[in-house]
N, C-alpha and C positions, 0 to 999 in steps of 0.2 A: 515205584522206581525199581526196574530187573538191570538185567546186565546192560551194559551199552559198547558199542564198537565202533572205535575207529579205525583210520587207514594203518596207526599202529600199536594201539591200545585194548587193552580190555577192562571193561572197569565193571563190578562188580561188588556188593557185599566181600566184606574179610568171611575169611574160612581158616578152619582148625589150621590147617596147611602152612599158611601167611603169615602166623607166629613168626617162628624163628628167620625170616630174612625181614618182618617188618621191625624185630628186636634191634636186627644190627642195622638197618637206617637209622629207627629213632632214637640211639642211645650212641649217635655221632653227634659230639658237642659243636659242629659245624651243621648239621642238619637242625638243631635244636636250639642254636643262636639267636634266631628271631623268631622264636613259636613261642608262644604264653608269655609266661614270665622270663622266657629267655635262658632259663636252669637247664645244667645236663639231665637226662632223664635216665631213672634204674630199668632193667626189664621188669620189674615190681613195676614202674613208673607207666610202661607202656602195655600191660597187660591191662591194668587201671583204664586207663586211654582208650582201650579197644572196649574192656566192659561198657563204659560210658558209649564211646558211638554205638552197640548194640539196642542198650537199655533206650536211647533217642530212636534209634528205628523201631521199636518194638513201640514205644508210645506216641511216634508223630508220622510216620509211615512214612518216613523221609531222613537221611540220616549222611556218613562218610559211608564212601565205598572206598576199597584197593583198587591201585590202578597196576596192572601188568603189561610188561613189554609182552607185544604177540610173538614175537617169535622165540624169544627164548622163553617165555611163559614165566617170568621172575616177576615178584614185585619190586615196582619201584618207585609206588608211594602214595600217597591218597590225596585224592579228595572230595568235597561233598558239601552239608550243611548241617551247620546245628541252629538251634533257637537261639535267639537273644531276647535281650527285653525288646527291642522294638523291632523286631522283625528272624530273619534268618540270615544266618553270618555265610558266607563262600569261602571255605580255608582248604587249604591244599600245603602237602609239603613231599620232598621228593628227595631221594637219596643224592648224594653228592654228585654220585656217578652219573648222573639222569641229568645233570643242571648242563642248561647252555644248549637244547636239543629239540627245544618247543613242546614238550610234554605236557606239563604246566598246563601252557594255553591250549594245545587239542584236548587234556582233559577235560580243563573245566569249560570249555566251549562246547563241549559233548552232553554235559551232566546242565548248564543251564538251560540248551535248547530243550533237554529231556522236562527239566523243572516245568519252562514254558506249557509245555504242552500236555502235560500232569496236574500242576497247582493255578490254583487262582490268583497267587504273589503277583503283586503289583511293583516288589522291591525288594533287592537282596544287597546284604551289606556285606563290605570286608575291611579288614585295618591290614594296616601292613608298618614293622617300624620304616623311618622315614629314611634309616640308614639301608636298607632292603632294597636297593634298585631296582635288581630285577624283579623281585615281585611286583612293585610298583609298574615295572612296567609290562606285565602278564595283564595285572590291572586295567593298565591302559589300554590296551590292545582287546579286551574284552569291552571294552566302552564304563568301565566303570570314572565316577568322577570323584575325588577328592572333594571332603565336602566340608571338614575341618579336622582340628589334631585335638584327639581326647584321651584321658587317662585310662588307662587297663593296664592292671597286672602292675601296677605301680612305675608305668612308665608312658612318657606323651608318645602316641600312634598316630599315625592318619586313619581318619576313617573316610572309608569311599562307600559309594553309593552307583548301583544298578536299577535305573527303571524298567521292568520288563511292559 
């Protein structure tokens, strides 16, 4: 998986660069309200965050990319895959400034055509809390289906479900 482009994105591998404006998205206790555990994050927290998506690219040749506005060239937030136990998770999250703009969904509609046509997955999963509308509905609009509510992170999630 390399860069990918759409009509207003660029999405790519994080770079040295993407530090310091991916610090001040992920350490907005409003961007970080429904990611994991739901905890504000430190930049300790998200430095963490970024090692881990590298060290998943480096051992599954697939991982989170940054996604940038083309024209001003700023990040405005990621997304991509990581492993789970039964398959590969679809997560994304996106500065506040970016929400309500369809980013979201041409991201990740960029990044799973890309998957398609790269991996053999037959199936990609994501949770979303069930208080999260709009992600649920990025969700939907991708074709993913809600396919029950399971615990993570110490709290009930939906989990949905993509057949590719």
């Amino acid at each position: 998986m390399s860069e990918i482009v759409t009509d207003r994105l660029e999405i790519r591998r994080f770079q040295e660069a993407d530090v310091e404006q991916y610090i001040k998205i992920m350490t907005n206790p409003a961007v970080t309200k429904f990611l994991g555990d739901g905890k504000d994050l430190t930049e300790g927290d998200v430095k963490k965050k970024l090692a881990r998506f590298k060290k998943v690219w480096d051992e599954h040749g697939f991982g989170v990319f940054a996604v940038i506005e083309s024209t001003s060239k700023d990040i405005i937030g990621h997304c991509g895959f990581l492993p789970m136990k039964d398959g590969r998770e679809l997560l994304y999250a996106f500065g506040s400034f970016a929400w309500g703009k369809g980013y979201a969904t041409e991201a990740c509609r960029a990044i799973l055509e890309d998957a398609k046509n790269q991996f053999e997955w037959t199936e990609i999963y994501a949770i979303a809390y069930p208080q999260n509308k709009p992600s649920i509905a990025v969700l939907n609009k991708l074709g993913f289906l809600n396919i029950r509510s399971e615990e993570y992170f110490g709290h009930m999630l939906e989990e949905f479900l993509l057949k590719i």
